[in-house]
N, CA, C and O atoms as a Maestro MAE file, in Angstrom:
{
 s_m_m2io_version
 :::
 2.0.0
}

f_m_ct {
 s_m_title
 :::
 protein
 m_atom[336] {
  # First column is atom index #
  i_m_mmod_type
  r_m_x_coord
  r_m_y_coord
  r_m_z_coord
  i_m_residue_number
  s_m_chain_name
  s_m_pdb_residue_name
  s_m_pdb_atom_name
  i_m_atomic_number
  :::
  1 25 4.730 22.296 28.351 1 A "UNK " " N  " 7
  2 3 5.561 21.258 27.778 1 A "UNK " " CA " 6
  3 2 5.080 20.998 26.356 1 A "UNK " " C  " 6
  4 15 3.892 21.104 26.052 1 A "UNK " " O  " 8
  5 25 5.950 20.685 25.568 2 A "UNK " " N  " 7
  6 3 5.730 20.506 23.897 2 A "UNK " " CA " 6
  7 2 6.259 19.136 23.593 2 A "UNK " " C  " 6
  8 15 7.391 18.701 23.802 2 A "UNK " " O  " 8
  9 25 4.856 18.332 22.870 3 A "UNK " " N  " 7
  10 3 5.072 16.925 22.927 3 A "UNK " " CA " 6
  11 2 5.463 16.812 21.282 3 A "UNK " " C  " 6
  12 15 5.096 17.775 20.609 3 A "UNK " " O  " 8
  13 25 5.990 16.004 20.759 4 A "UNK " " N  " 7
  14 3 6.559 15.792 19.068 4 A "UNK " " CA " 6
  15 2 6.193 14.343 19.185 4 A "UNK " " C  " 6
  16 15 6.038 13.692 20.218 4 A "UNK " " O  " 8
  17 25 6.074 13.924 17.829 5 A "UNK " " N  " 7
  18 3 6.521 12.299 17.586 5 A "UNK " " CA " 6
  19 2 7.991 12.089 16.142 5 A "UNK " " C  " 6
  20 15 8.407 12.816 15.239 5 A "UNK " " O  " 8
  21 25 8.289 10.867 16.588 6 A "UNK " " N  " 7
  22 3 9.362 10.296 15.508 6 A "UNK " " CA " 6
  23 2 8.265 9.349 14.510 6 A "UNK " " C  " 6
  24 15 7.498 8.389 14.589 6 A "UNK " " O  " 8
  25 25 8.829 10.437 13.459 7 A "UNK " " N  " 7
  26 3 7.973 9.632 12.376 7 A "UNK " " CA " 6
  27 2 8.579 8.594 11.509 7 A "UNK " " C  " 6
  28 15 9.807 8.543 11.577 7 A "UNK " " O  " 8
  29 25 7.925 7.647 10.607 8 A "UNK " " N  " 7
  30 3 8.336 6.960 10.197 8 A "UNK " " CA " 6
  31 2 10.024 6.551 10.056 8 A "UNK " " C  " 6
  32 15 10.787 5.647 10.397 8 A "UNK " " O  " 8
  33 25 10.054 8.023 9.222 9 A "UNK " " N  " 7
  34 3 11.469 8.423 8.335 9 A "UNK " " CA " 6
  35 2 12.542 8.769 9.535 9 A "UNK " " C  " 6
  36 15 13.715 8.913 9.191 9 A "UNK " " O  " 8
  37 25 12.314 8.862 10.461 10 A "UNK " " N  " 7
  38 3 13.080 9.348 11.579 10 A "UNK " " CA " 6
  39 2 13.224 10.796 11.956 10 A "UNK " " C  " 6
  40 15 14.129 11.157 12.708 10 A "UNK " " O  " 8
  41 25 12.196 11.778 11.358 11 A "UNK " " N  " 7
  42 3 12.110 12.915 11.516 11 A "UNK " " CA " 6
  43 2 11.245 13.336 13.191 11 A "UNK " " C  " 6
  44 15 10.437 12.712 13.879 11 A "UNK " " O  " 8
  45 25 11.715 14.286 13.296 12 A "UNK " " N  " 7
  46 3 10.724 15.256 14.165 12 A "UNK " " CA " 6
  47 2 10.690 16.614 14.366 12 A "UNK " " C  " 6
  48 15 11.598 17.427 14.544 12 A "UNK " " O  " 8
  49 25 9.478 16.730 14.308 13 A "UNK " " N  " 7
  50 3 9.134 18.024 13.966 13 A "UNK " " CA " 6
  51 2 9.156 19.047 15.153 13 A "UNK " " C  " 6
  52 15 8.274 18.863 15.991 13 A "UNK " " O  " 8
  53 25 9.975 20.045 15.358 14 A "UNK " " N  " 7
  54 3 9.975 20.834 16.837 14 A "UNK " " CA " 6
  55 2 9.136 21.982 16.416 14 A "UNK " " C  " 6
  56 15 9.244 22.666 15.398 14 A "UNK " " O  " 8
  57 25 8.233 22.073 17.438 15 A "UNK " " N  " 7
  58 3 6.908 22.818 17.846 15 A "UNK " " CA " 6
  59 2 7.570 24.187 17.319 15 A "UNK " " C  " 6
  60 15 8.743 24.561 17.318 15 A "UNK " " O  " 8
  61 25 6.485 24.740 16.912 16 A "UNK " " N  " 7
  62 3 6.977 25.850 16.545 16 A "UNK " " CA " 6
  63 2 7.054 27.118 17.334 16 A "UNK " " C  " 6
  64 15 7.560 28.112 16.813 16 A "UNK " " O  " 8
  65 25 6.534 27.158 18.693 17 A "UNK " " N  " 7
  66 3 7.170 27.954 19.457 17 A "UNK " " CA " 6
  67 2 8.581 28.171 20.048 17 A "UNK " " C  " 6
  68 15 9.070 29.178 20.559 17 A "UNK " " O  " 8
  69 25 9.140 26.834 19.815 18 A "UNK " " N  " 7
  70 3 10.160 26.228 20.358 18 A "UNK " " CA " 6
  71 2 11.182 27.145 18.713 18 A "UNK " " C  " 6
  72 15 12.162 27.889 18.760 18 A "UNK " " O  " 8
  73 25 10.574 26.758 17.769 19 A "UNK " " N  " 7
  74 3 11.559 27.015 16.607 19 A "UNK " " CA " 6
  75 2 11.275 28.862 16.272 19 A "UNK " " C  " 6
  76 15 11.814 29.615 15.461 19 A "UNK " " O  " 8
  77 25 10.388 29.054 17.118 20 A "UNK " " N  " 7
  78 3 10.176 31.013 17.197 20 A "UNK " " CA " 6
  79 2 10.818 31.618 18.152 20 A "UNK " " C  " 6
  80 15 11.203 32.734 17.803 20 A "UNK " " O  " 8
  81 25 11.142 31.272 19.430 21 A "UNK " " N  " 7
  82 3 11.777 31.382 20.189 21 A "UNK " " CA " 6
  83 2 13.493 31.819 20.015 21 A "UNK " " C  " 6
  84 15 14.077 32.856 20.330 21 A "UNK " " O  " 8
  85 25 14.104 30.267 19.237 22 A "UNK " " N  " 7
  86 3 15.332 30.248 19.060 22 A "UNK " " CA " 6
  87 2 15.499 30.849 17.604 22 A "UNK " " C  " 6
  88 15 16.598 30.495 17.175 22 A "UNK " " O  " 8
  89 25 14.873 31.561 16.762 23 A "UNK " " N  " 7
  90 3 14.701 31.971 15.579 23 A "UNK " " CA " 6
  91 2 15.328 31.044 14.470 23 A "UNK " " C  " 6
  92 15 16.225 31.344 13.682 23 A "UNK " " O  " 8
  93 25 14.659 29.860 14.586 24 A "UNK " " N  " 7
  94 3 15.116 28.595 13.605 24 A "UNK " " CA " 6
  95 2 14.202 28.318 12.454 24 A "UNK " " C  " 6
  96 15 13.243 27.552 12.353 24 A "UNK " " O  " 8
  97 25 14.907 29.367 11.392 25 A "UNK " " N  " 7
  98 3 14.104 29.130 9.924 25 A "UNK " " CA " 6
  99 2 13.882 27.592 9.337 25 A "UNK " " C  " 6
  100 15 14.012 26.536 9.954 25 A "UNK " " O  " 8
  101 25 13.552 27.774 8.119 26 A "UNK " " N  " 7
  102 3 13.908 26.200 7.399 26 A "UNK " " CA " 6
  103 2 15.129 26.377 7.145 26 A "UNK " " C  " 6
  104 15 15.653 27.491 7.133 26 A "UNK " " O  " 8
  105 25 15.687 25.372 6.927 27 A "UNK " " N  " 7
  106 3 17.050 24.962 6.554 27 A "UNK " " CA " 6
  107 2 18.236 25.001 7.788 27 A "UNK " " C  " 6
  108 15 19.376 24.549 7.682 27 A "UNK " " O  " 8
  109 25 17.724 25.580 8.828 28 A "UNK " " N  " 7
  110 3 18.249 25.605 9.583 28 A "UNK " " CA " 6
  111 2 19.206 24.518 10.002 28 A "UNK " " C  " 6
  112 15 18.692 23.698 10.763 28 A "UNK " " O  " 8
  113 25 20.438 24.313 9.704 29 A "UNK " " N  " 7
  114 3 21.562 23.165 10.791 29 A "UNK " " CA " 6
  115 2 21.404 23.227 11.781 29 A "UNK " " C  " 6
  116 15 21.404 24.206 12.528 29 A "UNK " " O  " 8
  117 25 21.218 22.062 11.986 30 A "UNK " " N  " 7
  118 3 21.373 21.515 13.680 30 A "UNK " " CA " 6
  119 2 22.484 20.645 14.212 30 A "UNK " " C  " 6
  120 15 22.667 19.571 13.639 30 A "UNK " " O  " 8
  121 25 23.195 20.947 15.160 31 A "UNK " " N  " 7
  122 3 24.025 19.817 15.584 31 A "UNK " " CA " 6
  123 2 23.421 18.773 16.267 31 A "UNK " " C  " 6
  124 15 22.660 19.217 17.126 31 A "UNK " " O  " 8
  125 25 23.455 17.573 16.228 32 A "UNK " " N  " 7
  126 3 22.768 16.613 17.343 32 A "UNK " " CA " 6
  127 2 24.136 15.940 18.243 32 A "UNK " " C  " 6
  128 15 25.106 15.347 17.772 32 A "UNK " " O  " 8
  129 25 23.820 16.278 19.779 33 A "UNK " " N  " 7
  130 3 24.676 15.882 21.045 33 A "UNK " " CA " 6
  131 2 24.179 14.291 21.707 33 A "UNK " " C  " 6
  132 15 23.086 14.444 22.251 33 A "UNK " " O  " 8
  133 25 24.603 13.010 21.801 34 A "UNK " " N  " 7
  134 3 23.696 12.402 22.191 34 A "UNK " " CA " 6
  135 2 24.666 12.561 23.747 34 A "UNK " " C  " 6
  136 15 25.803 12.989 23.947 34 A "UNK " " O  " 8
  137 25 23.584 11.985 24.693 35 A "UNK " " N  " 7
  138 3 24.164 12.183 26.241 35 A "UNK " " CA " 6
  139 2 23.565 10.862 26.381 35 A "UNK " " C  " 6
  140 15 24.052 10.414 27.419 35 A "UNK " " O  " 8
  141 25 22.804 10.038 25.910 36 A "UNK " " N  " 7
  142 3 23.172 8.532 26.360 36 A "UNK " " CA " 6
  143 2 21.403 8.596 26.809 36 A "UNK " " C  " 6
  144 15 20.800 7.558 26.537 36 A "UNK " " O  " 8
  145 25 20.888 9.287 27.210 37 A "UNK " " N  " 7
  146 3 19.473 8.960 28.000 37 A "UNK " " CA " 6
  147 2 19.032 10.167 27.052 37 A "UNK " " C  " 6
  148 15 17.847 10.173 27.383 37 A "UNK " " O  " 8
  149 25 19.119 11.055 26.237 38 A "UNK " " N  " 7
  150 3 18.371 12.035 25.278 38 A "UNK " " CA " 6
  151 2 19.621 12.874 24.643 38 A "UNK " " C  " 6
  152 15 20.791 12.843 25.026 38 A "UNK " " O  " 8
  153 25 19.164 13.493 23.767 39 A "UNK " " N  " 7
  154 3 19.995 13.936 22.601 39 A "UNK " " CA " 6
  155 2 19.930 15.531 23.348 39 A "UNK " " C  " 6
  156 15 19.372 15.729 24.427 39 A "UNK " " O  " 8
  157 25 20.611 16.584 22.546 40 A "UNK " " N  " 7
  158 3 20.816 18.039 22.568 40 A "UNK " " CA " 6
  159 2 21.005 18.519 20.887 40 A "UNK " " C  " 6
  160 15 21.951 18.176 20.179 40 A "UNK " " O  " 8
  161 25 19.873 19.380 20.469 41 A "UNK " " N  " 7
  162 3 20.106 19.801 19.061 41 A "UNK " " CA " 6
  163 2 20.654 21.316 19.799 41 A "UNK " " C  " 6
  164 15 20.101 21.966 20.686 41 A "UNK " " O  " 8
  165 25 21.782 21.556 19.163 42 A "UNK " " N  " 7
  166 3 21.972 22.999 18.894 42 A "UNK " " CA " 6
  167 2 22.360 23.723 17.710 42 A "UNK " " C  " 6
  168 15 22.974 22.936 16.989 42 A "UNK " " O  " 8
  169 25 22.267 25.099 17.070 43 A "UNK " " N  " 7
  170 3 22.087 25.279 15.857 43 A "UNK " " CA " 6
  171 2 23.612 25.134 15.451 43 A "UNK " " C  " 6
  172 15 24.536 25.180 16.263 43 A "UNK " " O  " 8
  173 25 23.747 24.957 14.119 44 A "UNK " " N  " 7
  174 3 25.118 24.869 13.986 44 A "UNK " " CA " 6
  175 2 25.476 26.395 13.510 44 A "UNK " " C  " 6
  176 15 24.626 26.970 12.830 44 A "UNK " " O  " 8
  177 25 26.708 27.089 13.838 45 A "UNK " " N  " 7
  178 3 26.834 28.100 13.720 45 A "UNK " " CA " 6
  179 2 28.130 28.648 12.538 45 A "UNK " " C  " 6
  180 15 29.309 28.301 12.603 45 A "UNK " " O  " 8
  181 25 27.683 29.336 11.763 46 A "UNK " " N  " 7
  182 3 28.187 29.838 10.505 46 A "UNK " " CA " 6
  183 2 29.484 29.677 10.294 46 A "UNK " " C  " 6
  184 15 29.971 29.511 9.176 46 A "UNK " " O  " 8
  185 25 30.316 29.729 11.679 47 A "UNK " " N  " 7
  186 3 32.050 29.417 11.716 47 A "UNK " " CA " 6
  187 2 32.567 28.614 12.816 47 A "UNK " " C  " 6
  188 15 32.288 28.752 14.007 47 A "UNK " " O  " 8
  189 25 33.412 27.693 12.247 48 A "UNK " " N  " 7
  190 3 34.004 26.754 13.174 48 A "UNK " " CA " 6
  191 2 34.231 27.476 14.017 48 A "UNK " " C  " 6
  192 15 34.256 28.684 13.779 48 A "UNK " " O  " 8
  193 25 34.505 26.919 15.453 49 A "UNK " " N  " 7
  194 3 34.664 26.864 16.621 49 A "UNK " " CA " 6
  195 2 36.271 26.836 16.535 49 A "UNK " " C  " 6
  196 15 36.835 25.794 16.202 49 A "UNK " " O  " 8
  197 25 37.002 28.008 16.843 50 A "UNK " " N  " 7
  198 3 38.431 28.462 17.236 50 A "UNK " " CA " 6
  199 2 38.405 28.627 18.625 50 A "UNK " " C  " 6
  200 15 37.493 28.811 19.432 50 A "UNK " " O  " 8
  201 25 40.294 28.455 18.763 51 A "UNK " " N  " 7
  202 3 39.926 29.096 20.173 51 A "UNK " " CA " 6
  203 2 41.156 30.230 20.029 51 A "UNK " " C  " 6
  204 15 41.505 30.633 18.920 51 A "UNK " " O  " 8
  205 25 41.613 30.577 20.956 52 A "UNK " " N  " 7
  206 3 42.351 31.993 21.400 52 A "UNK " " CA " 6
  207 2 43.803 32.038 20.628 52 A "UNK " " C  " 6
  208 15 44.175 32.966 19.910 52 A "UNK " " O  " 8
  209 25 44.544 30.846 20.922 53 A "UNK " " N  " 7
  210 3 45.419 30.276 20.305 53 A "UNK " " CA " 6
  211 2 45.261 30.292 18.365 53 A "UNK " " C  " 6
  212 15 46.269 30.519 17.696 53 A "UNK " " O  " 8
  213 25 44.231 30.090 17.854 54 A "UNK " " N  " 7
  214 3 44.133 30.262 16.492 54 A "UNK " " CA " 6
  215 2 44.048 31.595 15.647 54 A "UNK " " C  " 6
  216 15 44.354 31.664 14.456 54 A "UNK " " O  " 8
  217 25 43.560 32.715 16.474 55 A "UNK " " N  " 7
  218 3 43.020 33.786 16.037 55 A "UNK " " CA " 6
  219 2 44.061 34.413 16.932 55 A "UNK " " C  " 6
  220 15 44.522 35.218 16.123 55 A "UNK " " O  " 8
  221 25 44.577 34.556 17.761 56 A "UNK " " N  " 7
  222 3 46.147 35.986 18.531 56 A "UNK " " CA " 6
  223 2 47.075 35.792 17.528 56 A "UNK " " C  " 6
  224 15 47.898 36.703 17.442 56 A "UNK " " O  " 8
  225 25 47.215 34.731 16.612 57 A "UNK " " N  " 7
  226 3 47.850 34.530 15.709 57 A "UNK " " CA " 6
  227 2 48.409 35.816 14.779 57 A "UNK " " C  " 6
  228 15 49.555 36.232 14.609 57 A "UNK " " O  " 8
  229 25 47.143 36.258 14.261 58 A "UNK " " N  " 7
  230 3 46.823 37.247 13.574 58 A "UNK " " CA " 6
  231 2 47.238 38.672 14.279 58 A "UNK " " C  " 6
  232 15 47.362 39.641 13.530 58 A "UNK " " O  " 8
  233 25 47.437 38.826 15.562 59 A "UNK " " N  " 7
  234 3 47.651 40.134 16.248 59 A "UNK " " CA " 6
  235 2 49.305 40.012 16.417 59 A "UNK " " C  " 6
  236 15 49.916 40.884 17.036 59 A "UNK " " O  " 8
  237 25 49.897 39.024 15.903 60 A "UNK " " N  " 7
  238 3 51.155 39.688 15.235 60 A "UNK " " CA " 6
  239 2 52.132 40.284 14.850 60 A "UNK " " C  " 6
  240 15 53.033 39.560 14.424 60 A "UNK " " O  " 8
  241 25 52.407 41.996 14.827 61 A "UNK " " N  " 7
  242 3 52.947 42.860 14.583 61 A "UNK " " CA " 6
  243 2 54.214 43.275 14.396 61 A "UNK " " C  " 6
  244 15 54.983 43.418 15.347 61 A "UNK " " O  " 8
  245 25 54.429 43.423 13.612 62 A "UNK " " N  " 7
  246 3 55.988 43.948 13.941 62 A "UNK " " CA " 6
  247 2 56.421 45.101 13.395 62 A "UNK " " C  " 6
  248 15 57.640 45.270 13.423 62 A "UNK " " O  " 8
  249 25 55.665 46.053 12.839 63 A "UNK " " N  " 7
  250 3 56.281 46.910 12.791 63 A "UNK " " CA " 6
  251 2 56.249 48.012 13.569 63 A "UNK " " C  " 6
  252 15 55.708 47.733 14.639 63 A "UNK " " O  " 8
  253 25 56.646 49.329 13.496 64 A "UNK " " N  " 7
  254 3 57.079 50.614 14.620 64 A "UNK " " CA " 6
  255 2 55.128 50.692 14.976 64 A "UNK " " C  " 6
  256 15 54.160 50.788 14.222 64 A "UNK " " O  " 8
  257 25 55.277 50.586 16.576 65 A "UNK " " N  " 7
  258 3 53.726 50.924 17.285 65 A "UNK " " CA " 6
  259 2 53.516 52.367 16.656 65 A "UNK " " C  " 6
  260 15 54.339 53.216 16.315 65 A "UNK " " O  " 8
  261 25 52.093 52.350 16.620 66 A "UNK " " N  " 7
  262 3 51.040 53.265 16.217 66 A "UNK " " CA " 6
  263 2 50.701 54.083 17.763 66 A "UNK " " C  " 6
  264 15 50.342 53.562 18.819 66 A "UNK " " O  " 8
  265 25 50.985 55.699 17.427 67 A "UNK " " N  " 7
  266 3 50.690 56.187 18.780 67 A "UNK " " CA " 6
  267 2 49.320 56.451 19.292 67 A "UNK " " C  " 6
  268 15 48.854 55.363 18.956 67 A "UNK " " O  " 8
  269 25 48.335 57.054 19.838 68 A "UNK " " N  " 7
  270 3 47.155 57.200 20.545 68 A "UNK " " CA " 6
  271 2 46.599 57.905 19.513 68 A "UNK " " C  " 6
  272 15 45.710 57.636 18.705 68 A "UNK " " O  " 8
  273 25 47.264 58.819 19.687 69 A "UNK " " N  " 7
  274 3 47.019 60.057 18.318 69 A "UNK " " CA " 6
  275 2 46.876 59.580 16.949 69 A "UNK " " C  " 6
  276 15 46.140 60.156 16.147 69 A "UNK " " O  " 8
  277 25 47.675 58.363 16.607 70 A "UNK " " N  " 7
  278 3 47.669 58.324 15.358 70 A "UNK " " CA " 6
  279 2 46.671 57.491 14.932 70 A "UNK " " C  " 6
  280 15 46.440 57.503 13.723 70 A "UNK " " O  " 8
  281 25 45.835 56.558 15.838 71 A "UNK " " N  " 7
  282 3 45.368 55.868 15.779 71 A "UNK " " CA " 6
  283 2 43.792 56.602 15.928 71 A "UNK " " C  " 6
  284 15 43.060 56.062 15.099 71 A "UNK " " O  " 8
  285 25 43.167 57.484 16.590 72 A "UNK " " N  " 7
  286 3 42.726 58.331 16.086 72 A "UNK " " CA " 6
  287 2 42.204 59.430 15.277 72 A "UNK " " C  " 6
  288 15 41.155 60.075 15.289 72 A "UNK " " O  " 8
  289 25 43.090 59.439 14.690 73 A "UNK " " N  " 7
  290 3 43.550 60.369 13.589 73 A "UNK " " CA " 6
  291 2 43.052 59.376 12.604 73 A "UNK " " C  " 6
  292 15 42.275 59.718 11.713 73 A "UNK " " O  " 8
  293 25 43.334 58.567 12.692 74 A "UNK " " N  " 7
  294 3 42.737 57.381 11.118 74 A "UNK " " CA " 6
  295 2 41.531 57.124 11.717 74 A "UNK " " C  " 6
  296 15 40.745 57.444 10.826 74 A "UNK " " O  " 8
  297 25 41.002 56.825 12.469 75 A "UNK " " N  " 7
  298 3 39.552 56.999 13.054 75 A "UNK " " CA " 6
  299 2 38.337 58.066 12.765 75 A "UNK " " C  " 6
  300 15 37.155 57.926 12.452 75 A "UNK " " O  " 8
  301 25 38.785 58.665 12.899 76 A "UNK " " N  " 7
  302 3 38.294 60.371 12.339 76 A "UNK " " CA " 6
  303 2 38.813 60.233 10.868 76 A "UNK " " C  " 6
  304 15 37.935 60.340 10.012 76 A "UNK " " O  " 8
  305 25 39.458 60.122 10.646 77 A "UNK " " N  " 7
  306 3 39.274 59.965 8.732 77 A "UNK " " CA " 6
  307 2 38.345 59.033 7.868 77 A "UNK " " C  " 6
  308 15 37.932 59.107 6.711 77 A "UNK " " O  " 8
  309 25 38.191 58.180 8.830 78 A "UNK " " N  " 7
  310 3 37.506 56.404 7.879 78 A "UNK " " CA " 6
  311 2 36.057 57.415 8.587 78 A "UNK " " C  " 6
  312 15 35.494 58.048 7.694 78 A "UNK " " O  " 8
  313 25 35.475 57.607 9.908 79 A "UNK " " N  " 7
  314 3 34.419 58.587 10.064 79 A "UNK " " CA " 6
  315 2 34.205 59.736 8.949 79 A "UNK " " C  " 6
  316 15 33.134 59.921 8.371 79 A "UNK " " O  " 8
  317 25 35.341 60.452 8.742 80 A "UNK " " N  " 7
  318 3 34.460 61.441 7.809 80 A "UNK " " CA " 6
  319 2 34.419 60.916 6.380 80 A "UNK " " C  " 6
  320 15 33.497 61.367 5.700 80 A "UNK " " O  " 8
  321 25 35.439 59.839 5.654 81 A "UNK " " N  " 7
  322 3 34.885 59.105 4.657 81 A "UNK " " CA " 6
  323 2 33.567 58.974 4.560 81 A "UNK " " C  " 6
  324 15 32.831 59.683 3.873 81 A "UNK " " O  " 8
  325 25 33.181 57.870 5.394 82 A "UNK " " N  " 7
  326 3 31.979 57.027 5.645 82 A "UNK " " CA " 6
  327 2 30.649 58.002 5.913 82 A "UNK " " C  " 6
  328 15 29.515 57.529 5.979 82 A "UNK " " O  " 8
  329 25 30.903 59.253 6.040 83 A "UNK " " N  " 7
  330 3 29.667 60.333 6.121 83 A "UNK " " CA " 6
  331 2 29.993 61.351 5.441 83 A "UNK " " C  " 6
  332 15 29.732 62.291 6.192 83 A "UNK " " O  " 8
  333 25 30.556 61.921 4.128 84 A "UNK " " N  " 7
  334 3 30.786 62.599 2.997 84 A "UNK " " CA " 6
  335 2 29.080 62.598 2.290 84 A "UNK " " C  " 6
  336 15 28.859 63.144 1.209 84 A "UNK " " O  " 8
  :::
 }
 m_bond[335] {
  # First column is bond index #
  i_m_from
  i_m_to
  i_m_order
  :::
  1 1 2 1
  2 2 3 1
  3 3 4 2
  4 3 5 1
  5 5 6 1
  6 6 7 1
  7 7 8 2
  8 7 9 1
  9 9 10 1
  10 10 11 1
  11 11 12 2
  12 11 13 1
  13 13 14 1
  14 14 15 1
  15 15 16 2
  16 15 17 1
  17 17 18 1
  18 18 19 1
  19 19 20 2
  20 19 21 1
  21 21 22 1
  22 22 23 1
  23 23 24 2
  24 23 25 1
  25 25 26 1
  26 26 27 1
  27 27 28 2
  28 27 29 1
  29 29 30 1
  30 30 31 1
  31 31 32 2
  32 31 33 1
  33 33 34 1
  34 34 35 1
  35 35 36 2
  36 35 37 1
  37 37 38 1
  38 38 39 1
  39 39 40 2
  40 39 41 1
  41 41 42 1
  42 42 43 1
  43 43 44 2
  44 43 45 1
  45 45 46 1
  46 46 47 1
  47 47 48 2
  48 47 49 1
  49 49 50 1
  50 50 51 1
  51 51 52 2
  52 51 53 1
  53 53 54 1
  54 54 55 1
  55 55 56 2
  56 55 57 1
  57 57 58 1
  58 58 59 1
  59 59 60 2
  60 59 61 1
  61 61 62 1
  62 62 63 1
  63 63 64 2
  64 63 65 1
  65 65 66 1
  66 66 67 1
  67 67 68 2
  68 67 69 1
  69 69 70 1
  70 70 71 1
  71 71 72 2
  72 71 73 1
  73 73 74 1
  74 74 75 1
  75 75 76 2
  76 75 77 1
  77 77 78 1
  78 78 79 1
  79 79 80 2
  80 79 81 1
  81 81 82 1
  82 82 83 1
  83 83 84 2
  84 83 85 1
  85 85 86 1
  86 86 87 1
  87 87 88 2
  88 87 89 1
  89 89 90 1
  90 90 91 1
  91 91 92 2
  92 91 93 1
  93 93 94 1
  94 94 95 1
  95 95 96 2
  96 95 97 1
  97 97 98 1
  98 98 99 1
  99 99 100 2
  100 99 101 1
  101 101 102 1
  102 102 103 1
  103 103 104 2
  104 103 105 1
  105 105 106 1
  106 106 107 1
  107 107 108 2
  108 107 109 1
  109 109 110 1
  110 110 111 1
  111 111 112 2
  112 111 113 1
  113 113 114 1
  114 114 115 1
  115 115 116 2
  116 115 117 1
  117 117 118 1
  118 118 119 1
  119 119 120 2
  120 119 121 1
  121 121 122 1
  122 122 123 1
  123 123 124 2
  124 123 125 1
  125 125 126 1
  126 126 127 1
  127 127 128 2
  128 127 129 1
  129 129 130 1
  130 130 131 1
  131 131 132 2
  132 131 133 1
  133 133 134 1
  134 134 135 1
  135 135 136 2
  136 135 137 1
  137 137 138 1
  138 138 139 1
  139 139 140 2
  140 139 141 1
  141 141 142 1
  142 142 143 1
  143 143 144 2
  144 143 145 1
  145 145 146 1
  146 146 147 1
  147 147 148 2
  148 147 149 1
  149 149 150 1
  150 150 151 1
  151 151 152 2
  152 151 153 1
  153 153 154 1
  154 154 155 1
  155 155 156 2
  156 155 157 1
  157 157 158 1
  158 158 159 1
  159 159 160 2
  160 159 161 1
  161 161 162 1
  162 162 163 1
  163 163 164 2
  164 163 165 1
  165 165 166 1
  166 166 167 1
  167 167 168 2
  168 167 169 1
  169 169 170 1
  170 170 171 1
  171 171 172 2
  172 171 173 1
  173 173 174 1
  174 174 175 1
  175 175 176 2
  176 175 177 1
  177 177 178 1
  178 178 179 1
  179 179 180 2
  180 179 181 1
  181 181 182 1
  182 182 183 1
  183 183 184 2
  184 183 185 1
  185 185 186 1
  186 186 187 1
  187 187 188 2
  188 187 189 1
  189 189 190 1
  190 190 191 1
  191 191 192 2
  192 191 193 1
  193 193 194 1
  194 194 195 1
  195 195 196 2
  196 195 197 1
  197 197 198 1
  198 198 199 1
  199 199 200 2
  200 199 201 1
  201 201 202 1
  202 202 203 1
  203 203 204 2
  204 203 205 1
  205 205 206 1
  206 206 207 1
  207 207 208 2
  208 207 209 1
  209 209 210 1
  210 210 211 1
  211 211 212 2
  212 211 213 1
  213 213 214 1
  214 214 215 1
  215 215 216 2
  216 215 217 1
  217 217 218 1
  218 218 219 1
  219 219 220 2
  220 219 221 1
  221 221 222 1
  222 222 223 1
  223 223 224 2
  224 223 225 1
  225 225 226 1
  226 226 227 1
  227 227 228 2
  228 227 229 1
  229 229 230 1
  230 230 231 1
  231 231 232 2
  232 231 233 1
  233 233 234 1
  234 234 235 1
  235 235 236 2
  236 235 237 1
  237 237 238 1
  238 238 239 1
  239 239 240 2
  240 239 241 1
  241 241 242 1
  242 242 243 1
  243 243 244 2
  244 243 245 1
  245 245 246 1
  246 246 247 1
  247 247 248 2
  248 247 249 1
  249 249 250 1
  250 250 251 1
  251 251 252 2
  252 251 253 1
  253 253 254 1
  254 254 255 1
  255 255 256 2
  256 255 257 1
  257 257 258 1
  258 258 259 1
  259 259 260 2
  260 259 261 1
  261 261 262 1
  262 262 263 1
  263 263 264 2
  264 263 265 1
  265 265 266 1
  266 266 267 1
  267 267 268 2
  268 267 269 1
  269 269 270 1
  270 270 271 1
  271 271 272 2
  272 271 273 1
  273 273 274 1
  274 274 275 1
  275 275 276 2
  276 275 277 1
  277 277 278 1
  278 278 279 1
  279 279 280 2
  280 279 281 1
  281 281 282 1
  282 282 283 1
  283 283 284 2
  284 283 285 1
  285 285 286 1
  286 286 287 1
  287 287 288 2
  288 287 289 1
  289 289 290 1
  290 290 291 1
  291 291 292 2
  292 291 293 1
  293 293 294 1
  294 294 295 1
  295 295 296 2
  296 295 297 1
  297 297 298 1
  298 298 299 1
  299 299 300 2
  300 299 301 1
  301 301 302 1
  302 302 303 1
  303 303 304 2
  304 303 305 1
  305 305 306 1
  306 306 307 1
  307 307 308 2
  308 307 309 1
  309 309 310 1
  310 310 311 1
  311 311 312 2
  312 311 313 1
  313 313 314 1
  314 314 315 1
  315 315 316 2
  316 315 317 1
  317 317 318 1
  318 318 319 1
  319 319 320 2
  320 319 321 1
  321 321 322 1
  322 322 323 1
  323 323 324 2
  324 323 325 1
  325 325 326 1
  326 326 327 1
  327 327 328 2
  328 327 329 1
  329 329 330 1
  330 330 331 1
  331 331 332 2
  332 331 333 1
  333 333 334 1
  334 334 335 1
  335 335 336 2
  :::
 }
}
């Protein structure tokens, strides 16, 4: 168990196994959760929180489907680009 204190300023400092573990540099964001009897920090993460509905958006399409083959075929091209 890993004991901390609240310091003056209202800081606390999480043990640093605890911050090696979850690979939490400096500067690290944290979200704070309160649940009424103790809090939940979790890191805050680089992009809002979407859900399925925001992003199928984007899958879209309308023009003439792409066949198996063809879709392949550009696969194997962006491959031999990318290793020239």
């Amino acid at each position: 168990m890993n004991i901390t204190k609240l310091s003056s300023k209202g800081q606390v400092i999480i043990p640093k196994p605890l911050r090696t573990s979850h690979h939490w540099e400096v500067g690290q964001e944290l979200i704070v959760v309160d649940f009424g009897d103790g809090i939940l920090l979790k890191p805050k993460t680089p992009f809002e929180e979407t859900s399925i509905r925001d992003v199928a958006s984007c899958l879209r399409f309308t023009g003439q489907a792409k066949s198996l083959e063809d879709m392949e075929a550009a696969i194997s091209l962006g491959i031999k680009d990318k290793y020239k």
